[in-house]
C-alpha positions in Angstrom: 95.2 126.4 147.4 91.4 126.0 149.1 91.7 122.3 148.3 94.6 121.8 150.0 94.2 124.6 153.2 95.2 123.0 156.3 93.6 123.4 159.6 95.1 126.7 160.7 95.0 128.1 157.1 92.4 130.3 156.0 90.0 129.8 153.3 89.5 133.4 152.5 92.7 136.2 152.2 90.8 138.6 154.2 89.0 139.1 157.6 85.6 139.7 158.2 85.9 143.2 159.5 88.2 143.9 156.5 84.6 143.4 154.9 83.0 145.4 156.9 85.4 148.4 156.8 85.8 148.2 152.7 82.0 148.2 152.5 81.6 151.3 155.1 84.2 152.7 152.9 82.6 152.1 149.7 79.1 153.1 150.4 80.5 156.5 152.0 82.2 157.3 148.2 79.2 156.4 146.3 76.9 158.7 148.4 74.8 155.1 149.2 73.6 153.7 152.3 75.7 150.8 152.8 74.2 147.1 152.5 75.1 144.0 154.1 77.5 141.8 152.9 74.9 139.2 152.9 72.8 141.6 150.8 75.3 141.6 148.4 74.4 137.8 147.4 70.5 139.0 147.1 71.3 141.9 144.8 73.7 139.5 142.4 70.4 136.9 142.4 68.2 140.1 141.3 70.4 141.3 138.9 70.9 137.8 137.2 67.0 137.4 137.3 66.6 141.2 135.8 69.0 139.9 132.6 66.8 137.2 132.2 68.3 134.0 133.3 66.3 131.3 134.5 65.7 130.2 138.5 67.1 126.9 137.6 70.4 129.1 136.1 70.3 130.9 139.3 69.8 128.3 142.0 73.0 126.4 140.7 74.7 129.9 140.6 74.1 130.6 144.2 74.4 126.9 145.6 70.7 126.3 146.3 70.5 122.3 146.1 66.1 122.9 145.8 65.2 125.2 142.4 62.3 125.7 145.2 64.4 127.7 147.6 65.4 130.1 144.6 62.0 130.5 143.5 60.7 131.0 147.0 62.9 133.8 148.0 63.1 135.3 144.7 59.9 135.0 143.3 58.8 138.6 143.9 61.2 139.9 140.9 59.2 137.7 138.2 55.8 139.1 138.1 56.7 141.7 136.0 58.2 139.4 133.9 54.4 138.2 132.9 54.1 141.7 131.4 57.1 141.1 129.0 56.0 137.9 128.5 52.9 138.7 127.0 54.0 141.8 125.2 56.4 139.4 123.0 53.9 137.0 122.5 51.6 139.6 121.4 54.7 140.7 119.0 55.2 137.4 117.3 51.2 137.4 116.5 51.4 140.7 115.0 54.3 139.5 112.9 53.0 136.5 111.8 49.6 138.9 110.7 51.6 140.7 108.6 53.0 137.8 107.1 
């Protein structure tokens, strides 16, 4: 159907401030302060960098034709990925002393 919308169709079954309300809506139940739409993006990127996939993984996922624009905006999330980093390396060379 989105490959073959014509001019007057719409791409998307509902409205912008359909959006809008449903988020005011949802935020109110869940006792949260409600987001942007646009934030919504940002928290899918973090949450894909929090399970561990890759920025390359993650710029494709979100349309980003540089791996550079990915990294730039969500490079704060991976420092503490250092620390994990170097914990599992330092488990593998306590492994391989035991061996």
């Amino acid at each position: 159907m989105l490959y073959e919308a014509g001019e007057d169709e719409r791409l998307f079954q509902v409205t912008k401030s359909y959006l809008h309300h449903e988020m005011d809506r949802g935020a109110k139940v869940a006792g949260v302060k409600r987001i942007r739409i646009h934030d919504l993006r940002h928290s899918h990127a973090s949450l894909l960098v929090e399970m561990g996939f890759t920025p390359l993984a993650i710029a494709e996922r979100l349309g980003h034709e540089k791996i550079e624009t990915t990294l730039n905006t969500y490079s704060h999330l991976y420092p503490n990925k250092q620390g994990e980093l170097a914990d599992r390396l330092e488990m593998e060379n306590n492994r391989e002393d035991e061996e």
